[in-house]
C-alpha atoms as a printed R data frame, in Angstrom:
   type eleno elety resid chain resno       x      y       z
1  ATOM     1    CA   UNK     A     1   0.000  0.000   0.000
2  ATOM     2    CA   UNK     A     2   1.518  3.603  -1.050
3  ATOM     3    CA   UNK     A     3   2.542  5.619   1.933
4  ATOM     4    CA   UNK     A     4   2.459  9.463   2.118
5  ATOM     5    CA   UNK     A     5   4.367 10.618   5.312
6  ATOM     6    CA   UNK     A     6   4.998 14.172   6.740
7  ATOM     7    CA   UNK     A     7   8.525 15.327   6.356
8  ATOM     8    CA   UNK     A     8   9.820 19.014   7.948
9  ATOM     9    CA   UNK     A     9   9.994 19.959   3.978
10 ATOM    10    CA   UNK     A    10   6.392 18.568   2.979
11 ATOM    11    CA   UNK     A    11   5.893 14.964   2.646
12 ATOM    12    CA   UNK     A    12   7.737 11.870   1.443
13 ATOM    13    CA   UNK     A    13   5.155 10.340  -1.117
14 ATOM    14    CA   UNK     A    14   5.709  6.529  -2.387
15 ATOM    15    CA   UNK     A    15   7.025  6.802  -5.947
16 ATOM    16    CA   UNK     A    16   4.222  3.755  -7.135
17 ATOM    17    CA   UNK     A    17   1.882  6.254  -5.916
18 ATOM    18    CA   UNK     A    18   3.126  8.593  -7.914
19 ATOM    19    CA   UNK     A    19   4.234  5.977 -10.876
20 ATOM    20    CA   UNK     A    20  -0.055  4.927 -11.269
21 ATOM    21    CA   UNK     A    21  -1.177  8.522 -12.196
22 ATOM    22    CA   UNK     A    22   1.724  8.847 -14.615
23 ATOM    23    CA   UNK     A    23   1.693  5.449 -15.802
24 ATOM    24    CA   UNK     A    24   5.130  5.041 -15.173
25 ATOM    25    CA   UNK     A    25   7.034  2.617 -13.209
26 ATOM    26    CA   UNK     A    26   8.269  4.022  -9.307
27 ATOM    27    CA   UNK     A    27  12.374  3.563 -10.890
28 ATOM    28    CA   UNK     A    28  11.346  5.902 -13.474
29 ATOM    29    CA   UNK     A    29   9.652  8.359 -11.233
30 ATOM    30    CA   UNK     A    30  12.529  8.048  -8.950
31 ATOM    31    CA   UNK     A    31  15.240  8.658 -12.148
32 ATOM    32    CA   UNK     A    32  12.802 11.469 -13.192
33 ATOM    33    CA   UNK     A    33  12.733 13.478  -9.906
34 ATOM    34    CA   UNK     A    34  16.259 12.895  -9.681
35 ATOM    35    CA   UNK     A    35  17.277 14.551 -12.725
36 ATOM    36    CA   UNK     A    36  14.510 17.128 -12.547
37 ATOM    37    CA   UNK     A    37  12.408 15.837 -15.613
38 ATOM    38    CA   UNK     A    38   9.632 15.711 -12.572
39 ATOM    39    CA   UNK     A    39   9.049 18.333 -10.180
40 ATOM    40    CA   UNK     A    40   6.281 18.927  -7.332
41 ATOM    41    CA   UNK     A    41   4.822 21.236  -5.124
42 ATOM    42    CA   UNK     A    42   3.043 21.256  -1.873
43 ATOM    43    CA   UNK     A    43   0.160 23.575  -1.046
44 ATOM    44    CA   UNK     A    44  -1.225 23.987   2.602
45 ATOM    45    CA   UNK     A    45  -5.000 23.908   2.518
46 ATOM    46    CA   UNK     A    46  -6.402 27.703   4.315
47 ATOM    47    CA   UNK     A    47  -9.683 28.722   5.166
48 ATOM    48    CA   UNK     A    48 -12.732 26.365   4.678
49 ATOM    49    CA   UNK     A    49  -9.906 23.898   2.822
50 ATOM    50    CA   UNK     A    50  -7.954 24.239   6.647
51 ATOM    51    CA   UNK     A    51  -6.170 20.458   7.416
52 ATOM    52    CA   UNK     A    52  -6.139 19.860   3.849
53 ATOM    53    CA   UNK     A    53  -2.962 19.632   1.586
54 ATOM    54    CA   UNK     A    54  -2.710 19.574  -2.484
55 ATOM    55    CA   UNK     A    55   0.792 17.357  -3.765
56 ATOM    56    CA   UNK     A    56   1.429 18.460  -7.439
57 ATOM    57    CA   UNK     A    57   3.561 16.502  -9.457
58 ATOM    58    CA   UNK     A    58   4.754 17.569 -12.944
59 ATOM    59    CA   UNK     A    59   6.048 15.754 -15.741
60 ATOM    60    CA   UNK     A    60   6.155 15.320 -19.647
61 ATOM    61    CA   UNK     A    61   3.202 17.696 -19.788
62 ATOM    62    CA   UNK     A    62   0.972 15.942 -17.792
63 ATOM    63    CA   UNK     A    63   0.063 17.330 -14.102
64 ATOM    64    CA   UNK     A    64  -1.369 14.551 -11.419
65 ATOM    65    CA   UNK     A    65  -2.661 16.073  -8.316
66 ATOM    66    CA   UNK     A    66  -3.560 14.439  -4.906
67 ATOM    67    CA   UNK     A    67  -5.677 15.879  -2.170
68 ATOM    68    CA   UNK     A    68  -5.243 14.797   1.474
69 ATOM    69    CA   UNK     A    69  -7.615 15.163   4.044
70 ATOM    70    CA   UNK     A    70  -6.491 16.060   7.756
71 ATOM    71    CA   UNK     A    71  -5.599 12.102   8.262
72 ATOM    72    CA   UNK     A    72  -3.148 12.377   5.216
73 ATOM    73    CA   UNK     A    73  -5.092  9.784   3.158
74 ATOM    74    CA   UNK     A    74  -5.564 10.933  -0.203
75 ATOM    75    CA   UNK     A    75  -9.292 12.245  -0.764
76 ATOM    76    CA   UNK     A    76  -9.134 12.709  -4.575
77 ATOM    77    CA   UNK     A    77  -6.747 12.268  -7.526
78 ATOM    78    CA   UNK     A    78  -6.308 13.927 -10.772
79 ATOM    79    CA   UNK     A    79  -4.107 13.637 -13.845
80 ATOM    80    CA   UNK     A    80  -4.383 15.804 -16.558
81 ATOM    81    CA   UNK     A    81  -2.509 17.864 -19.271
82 ATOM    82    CA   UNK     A    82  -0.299 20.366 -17.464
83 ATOM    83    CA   UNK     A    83  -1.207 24.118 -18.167
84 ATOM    84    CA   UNK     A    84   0.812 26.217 -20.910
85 ATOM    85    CA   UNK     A    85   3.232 28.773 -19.448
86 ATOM    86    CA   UNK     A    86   2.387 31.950 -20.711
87 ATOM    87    CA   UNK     A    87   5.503 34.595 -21.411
């Protein structure tokens, strides 16, 4: 079962977690994240979304993004094309 843990910099996600919305395997999210062809970011849920967090994870063009409720189990999933930069 994929693990998402609390770290002091954000969380420590299970790279099969990641790995299913990409359909990747976790050694290729893991080479991917090492040599920056995946990036993430962590959002801290405020107001009415308080005790909730959003993981983003980008890579190849694709976005997948998990939502975790205040017991850190993921409460909804996405994966979709990632946004065009503007500039």
């Amino acid at each position: 079962m994929a693990q998402i843990d609390p770290t002091d910099e954000g969380f420590q996600v299970d790279a099969e977690l990641i790995a299913e919305g990409f359909g990747l395997t976790p050694d290729e999210v893991n080479r991917r994240m090492r040599d920056g062809r995946m990036t993430s970011r962590c959002e801290k849920g405020m107001g009415e979304d308080a005790g909730r967090w959003r993981l983003t994870f980008y890579s190849g063009g694709r976005t997948l993004r998990l939502t975790l409720g205040p017991d850190l189990q993921v409460i909804s999933r996405a994966s979709f094309a990632a946004p065009r930069r503007s500039g």
